[in-house]
ZATOR-431982 format. One record per residue: residue in three letters; residue number from 1; z, x, y of N, C-alpha, C in turn. Coordinates in pm, 1 decimal. Atoms other than C-alpha are relative to their C-alpha. Layout:
# residues N
{'ALA',NUM,{Z,X,Y},{Z,X,Y},{Z,X,Y}}
...
***
This chain:
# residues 181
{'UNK',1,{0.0,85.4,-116.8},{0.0,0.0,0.0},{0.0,89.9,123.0}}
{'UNK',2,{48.9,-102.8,-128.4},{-145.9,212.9,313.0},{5.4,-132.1,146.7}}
{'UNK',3,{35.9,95.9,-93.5},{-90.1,-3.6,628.5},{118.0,66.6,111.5}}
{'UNK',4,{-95.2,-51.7,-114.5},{89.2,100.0,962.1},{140.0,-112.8,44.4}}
{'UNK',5,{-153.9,34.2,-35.1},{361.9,-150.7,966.2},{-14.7,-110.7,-165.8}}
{'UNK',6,{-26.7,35.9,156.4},{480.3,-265.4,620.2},{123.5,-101.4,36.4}}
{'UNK',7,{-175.5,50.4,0.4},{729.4,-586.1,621.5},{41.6,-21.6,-163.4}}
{'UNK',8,{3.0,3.0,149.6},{862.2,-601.3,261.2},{119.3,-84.8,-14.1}}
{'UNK',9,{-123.1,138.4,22.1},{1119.8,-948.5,186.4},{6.8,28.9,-112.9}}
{'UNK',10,{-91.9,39.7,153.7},{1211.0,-906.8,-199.6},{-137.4,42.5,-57.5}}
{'UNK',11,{104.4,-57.6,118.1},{1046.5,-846.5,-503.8},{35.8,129.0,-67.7}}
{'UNK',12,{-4.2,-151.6,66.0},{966.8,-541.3,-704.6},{-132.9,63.6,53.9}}
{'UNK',13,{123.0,-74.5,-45.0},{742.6,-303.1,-540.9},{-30.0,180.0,-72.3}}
{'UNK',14,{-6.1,-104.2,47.2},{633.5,5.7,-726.7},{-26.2,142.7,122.2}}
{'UNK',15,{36.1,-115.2,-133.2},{473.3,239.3,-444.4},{-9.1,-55.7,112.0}}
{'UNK',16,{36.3,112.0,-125.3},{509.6,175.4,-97.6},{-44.0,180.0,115.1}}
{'UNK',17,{26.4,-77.3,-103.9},{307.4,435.7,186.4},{-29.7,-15.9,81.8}}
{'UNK',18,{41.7,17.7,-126.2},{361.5,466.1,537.9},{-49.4,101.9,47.0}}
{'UNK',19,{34.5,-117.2,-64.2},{129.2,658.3,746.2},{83.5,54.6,131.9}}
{'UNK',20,{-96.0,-67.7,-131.5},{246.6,854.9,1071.2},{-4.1,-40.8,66.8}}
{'UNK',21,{4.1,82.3,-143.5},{364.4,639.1,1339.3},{-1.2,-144.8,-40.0}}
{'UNK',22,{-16.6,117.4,31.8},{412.7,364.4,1109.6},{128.4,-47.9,33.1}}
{'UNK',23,{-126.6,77.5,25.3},{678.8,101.3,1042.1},{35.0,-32.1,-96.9}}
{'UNK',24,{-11.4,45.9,130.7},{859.2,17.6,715.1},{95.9,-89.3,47.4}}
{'UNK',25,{-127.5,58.8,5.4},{1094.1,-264.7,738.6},{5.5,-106.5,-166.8}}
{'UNK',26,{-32.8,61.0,186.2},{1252.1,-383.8,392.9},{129.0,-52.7,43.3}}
{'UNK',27,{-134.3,104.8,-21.0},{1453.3,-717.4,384.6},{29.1,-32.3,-166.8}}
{'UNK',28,{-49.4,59.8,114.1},{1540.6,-680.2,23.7},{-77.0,50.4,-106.0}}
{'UNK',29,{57.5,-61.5,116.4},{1428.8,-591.3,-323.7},{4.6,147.6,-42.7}}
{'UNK',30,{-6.8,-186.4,43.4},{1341.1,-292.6,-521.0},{-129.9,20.2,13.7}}
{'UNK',31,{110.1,-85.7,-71.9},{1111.9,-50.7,-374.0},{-0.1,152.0,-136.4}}
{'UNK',32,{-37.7,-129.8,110.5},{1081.6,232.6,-695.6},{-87.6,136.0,77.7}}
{'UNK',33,{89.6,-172.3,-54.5},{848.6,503.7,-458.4},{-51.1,-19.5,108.2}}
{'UNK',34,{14.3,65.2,-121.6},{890.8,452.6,-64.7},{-76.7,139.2,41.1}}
{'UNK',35,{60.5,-79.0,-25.4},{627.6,771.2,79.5},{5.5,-38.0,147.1}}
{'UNK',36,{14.7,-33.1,-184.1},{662.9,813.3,485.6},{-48.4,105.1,20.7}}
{'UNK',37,{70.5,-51.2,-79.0},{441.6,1002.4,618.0},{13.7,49.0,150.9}}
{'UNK',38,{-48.9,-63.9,-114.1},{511.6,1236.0,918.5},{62.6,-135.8,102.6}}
{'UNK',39,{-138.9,24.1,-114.1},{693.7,1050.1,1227.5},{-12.5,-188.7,-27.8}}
{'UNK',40,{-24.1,109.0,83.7},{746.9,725.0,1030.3},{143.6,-68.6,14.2}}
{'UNK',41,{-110.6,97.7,2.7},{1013.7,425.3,1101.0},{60.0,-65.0,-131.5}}
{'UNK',42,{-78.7,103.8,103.1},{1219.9,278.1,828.2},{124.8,-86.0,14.2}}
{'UNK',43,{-106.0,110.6,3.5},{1408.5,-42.3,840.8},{100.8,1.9,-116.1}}
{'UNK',44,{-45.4,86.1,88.4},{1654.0,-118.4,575.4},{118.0,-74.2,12.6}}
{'UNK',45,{-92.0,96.3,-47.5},{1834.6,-411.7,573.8},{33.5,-75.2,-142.5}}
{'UNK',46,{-37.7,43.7,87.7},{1878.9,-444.2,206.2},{-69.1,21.7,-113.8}}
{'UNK',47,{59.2,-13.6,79.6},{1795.7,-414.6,-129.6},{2.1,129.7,-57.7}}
{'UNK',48,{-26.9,-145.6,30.5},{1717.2,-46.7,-339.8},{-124.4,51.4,55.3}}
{'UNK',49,{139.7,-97.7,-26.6},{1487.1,210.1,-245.4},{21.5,126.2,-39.6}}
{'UNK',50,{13.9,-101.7,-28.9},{1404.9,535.4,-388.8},{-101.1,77.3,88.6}}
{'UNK',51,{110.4,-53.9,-93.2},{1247.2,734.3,-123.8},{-89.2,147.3,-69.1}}
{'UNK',52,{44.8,-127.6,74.7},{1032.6,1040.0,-254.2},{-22.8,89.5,97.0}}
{'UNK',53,{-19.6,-77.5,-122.6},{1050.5,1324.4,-117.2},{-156.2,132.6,-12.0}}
{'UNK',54,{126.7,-117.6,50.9},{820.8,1705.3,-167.5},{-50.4,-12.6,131.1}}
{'UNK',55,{99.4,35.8,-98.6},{522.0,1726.4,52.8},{-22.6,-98.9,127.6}}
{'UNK',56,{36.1,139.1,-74.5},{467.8,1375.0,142.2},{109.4,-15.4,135.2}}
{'UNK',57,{-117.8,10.6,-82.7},{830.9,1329.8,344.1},{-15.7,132.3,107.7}}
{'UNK',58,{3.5,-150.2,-102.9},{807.3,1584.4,642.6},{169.9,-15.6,37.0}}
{'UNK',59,{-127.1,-51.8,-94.1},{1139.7,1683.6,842.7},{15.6,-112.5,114.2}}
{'UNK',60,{-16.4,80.1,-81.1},{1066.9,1475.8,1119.8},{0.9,-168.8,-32.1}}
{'UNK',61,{-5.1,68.1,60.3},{1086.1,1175.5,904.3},{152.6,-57.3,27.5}}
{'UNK',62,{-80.4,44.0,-29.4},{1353.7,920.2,1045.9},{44.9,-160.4,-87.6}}
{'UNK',63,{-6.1,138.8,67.8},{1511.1,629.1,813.6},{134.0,-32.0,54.2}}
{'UNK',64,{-158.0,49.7,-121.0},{1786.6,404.8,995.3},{8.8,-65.0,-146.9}}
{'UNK',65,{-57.7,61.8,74.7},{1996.7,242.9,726.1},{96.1,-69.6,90.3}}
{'UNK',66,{-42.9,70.9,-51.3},{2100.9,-62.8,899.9},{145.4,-78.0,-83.7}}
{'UNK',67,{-170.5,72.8,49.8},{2487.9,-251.4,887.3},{2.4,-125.9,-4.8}}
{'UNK',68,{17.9,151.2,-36.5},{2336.8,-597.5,836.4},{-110.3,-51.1,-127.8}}
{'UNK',69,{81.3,-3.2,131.2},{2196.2,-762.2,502.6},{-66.2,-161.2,105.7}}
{'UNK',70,{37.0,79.9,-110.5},{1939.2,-1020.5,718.3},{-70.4,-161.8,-138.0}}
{'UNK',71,{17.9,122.3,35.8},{1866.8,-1394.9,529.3},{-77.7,-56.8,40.7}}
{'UNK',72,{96.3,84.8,-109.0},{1657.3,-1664.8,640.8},{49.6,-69.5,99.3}}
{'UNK',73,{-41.9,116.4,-56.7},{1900.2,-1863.4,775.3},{96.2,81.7,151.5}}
{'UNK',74,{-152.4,-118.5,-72.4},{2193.9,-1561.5,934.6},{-10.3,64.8,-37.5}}
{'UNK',75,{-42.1,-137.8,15.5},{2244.0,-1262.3,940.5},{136.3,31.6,-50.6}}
{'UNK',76,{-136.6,-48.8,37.6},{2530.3,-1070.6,789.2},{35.9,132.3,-2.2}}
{'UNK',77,{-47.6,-152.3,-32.9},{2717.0,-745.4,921.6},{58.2,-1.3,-122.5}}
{'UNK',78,{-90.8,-75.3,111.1},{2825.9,-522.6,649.1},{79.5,99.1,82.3}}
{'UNK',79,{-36.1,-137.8,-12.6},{3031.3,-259.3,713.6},{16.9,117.3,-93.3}}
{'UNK',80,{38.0,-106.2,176.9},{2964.5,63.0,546.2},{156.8,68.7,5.0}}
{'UNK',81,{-100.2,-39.2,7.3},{3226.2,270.8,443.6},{40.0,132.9,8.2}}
{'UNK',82,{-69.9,-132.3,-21.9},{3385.6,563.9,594.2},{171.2,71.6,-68.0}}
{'UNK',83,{-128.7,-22.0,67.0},{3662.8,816.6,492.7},{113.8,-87.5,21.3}}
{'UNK',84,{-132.0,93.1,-19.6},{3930.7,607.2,672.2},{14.7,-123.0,-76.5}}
{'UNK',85,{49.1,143.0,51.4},{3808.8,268.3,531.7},{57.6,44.5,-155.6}}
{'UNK',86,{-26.0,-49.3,127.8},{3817.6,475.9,164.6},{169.2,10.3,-13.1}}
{'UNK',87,{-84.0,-27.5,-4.7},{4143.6,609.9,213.2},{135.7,-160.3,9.7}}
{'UNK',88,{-83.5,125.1,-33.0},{4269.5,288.4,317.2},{-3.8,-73.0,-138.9}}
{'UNK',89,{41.5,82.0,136.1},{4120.4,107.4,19.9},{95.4,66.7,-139.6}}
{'UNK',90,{-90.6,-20.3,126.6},{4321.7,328.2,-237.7},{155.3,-10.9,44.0}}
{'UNK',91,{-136.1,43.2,8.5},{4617.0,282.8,-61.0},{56.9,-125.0,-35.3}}
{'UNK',92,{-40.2,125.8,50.7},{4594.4,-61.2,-92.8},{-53.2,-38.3,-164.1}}
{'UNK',93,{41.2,64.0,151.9},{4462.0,-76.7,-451.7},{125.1,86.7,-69.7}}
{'UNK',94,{-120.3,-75.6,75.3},{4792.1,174.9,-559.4},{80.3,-139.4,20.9}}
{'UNK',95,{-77.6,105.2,-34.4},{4972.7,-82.0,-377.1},{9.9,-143.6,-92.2}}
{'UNK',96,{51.5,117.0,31.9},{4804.7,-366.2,-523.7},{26.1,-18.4,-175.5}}
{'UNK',97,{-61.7,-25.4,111.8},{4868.2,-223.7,-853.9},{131.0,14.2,-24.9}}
{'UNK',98,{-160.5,6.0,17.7},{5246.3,-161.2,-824.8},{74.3,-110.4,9.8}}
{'UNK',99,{-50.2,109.6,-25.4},{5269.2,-523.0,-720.5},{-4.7,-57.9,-104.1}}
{'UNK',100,{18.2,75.4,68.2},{5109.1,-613.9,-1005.6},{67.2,-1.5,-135.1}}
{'UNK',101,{-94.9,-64.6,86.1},{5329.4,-410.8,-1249.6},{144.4,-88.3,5.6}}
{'UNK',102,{-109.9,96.9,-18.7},{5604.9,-619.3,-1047.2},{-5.6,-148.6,-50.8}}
{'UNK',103,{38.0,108.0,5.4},{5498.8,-929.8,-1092.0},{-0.1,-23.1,-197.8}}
{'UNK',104,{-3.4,52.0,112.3},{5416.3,-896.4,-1455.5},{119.4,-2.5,-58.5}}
{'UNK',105,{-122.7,-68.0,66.1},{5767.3,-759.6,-1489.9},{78.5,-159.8,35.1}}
{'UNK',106,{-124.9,77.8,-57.0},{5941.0,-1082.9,-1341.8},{-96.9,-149.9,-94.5}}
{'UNK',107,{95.6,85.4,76.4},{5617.9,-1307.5,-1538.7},{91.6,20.2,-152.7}}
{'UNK',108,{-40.9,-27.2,117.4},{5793.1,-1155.2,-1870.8},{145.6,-25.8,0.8}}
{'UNK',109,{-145.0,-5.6,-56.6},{6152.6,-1206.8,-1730.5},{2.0,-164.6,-29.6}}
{'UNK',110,{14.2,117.7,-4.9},{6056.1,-1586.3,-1681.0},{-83.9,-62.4,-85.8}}
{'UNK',111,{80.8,35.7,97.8},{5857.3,-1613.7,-2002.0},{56.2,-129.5,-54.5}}
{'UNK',112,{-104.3,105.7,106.6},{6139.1,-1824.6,-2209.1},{3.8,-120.0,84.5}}
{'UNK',113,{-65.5,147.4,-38.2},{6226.6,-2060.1,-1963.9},{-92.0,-40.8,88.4}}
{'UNK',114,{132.0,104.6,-50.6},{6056.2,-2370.9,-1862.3},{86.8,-87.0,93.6}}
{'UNK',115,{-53.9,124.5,-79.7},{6160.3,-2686.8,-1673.4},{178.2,-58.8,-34.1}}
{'UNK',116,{-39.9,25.9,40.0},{6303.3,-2826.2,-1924.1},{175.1,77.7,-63.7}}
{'UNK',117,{-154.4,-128.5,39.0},{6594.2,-2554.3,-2017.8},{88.1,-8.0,87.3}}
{'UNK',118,{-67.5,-22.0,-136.2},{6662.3,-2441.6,-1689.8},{78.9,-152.8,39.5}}
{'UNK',119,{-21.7,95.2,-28.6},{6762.6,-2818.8,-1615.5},{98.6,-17.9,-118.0}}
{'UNK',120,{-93.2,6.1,108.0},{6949.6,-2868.5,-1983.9},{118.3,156.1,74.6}}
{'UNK',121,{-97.1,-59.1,-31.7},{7144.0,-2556.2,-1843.1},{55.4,5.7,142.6}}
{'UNK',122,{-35.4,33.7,-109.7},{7225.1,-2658.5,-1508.7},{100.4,-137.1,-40.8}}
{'UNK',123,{-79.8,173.1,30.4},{7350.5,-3043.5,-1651.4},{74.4,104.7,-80.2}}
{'UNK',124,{-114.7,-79.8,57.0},{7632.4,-2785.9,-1910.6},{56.1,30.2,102.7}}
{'UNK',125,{-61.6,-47.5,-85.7},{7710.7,-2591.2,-1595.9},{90.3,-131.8,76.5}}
{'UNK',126,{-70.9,121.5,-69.3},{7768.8,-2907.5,-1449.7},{115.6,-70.2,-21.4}}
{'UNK',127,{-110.1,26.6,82.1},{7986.2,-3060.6,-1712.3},{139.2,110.5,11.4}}
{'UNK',128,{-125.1,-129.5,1.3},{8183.8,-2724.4,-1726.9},{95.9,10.2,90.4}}
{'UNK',129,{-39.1,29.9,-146.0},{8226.6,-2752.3,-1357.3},{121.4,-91.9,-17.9}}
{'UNK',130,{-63.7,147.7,-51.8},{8373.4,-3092.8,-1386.0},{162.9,-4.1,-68.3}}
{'UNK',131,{-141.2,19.4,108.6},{8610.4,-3049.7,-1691.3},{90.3,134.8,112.2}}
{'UNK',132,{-75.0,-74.1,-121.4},{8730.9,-2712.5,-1464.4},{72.3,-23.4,69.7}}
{'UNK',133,{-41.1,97.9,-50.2},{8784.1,-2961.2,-1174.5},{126.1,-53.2,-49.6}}
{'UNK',134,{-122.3,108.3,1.8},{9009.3,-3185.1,-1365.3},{117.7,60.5,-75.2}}
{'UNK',135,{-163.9,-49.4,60.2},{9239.5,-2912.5,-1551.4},{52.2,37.8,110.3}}
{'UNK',136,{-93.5,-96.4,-216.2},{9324.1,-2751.2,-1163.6},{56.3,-154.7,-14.9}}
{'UNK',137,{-88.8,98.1,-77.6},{9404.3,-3075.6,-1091.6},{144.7,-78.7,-85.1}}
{'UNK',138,{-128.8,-1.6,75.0},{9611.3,-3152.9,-1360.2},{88.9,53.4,-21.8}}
{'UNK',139,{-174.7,-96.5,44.7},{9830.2,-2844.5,-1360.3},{2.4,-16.0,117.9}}
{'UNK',140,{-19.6,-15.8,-109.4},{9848.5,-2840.2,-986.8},{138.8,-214.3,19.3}}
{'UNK',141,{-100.6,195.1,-1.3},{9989.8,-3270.2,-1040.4},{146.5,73.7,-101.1}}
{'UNK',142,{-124.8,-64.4,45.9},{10222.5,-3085.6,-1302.1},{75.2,55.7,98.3}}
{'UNK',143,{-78.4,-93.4,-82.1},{10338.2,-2805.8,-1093.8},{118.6,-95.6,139.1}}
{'UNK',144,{-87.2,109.8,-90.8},{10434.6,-3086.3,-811.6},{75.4,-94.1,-63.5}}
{'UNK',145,{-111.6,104.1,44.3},{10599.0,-3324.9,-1043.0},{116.6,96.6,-101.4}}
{'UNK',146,{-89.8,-81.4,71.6},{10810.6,-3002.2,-1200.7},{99.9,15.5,168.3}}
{'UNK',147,{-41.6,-6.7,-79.7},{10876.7,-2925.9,-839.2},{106.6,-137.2,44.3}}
{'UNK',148,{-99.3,143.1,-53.2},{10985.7,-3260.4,-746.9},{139.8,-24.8,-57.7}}
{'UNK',149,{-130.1,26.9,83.9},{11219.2,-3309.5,-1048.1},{128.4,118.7,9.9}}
{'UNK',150,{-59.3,-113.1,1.5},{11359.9,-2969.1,-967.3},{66.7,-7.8,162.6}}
{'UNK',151,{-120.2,58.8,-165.2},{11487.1,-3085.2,-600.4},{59.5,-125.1,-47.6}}
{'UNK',152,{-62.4,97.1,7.8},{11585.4,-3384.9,-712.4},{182.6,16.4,-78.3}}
{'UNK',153,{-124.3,5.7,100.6},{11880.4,-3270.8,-955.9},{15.8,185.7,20.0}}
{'UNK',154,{-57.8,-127.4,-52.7},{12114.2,-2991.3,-865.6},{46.8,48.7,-133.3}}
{'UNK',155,{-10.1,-54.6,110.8},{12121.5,-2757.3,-1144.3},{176.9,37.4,-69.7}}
{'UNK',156,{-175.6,-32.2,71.4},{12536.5,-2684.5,-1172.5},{43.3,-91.3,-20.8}}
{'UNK',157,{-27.0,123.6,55.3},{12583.7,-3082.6,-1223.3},{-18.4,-1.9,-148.8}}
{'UNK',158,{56.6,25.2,154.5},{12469.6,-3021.5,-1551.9},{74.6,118.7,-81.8}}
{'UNK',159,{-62.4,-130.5,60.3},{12669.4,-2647.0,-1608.3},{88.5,-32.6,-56.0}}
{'UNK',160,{-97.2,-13.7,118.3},{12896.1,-2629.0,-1892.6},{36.1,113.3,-51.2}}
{'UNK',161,{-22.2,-109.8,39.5},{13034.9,-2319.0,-1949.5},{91.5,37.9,-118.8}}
{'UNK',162,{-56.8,-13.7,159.9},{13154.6,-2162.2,-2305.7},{138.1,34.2,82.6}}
{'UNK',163,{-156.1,-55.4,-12.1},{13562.6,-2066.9,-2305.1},{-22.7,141.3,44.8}}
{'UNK',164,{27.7,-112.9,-69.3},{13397.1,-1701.4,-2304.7},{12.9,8.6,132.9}}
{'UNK',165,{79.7,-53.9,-111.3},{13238.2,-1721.6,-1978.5},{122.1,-73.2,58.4}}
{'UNK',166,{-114.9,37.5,-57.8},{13545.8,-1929.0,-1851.0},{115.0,99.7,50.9}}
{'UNK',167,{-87.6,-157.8,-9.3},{13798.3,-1620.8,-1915.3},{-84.1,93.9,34.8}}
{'UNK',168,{74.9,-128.4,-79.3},{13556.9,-1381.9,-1779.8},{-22.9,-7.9,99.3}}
{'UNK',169,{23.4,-26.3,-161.0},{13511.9,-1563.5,-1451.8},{170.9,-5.1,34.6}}
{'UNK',170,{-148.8,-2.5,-69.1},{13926.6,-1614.2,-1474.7},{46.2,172.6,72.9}}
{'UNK',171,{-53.8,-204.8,-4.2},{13999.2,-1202.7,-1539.7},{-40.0,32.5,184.8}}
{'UNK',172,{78.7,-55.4,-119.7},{13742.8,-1148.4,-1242.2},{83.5,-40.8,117.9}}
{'UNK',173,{-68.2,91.3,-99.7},{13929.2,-1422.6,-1004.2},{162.0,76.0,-1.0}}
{'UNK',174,{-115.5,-81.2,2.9},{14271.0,-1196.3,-1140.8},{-35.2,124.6,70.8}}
{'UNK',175,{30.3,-129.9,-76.8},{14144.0,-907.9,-1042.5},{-32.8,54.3,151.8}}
{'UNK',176,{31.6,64.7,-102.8},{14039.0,-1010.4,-745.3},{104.1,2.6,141.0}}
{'UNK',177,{-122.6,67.9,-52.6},{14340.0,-1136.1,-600.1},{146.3,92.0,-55.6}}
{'UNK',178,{-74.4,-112.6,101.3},{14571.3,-868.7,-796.4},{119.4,-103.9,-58.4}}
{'UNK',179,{-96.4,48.6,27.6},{14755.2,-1105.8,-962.3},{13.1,19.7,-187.4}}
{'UNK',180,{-3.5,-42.2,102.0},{14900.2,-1050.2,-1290.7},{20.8,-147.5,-128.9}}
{'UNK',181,{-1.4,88.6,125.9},{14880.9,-1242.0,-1628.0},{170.6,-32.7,-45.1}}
***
């Protein structure tokens, strides 16, 4: 294909040659043997191309590789990709991977239990709770009705002391008082 401005939309093209001072613009497809010819334009805006080189390709031979894959309807910016862009990209794919290490780790954690469990062991807790509840409150009703009965009745109304402990508080009360037997 010899022609000074070449537009090429899709397909498969086996050889494509521009002479000097041409134009190539390619919206797509595969191009397998693009030949430019001394001070030669090239579009690309998509698709593959091997270009050939040797002889045919001179030095002054200029190909723009455009940041825009072009449609019928819109256009669409690509952006190509530089070191920063790269650099960035594995930080976030390490990242993206360590999350995912997390994730499966808490996926395997939460394997066993379903709806249904989790809920059967919340209604036990519950019960457990409740019976809990009502022993506090039952020793705490004890503790106040031990208390109560324990002001109510003066504990030496009820003392009875053996003959022992009788002569042992007498001796003491002798001794006391120095009086003799």
């Amino acid at each position: 294909m010899e022609t000074e401005i070449c537009n090429i939309h899709g397909g498969i093209v086996s050889n494509v040659t521009v002479r000097s001072g041409g134009t190539c613009v390619i919206h797509g497809g595969v191009i397998e043997c693009l030949v430019a010819l001394g001070n030669t334009k090239v579009e690309h805006h998509g698709g593959l191309i091997y270009v050939k080189g040797g002889n045919e390709v001179k030095p002054q031979t200029k190909i723009e590789y455009r940041d825009r894959v072009v449609y019928r309807d819109r256009i669409k910016v690509v952006n190509k990709d530089n070191p920063e862009t790269l650099q960035r990209l594995q930080e976030l794919t390490a990242r993206c991977e360590e999350l995912k290490k997390k994730n499966d780790a808490l996926l395997e954690e939460l394997k066993g239990l379903d709806n249904n469990t989790l809920l059967a062991d919340n209604l036990k807790m519950a019960k457990a709770m409740k019976r809990a509840k009502n022993r506090e409150r039952v020793l705490i009703a004890q503790r106040d009705e031990a208390l109560a009965r324990l002001n109510r009745e003066n504990p030496w109304d009820k003392f009875e002391p053996s003959a022992y402990a009788i002569n042992k508080v007498y001796k003491t009360m002798c001794a006391f008082t120095e009086i003799e037997d």
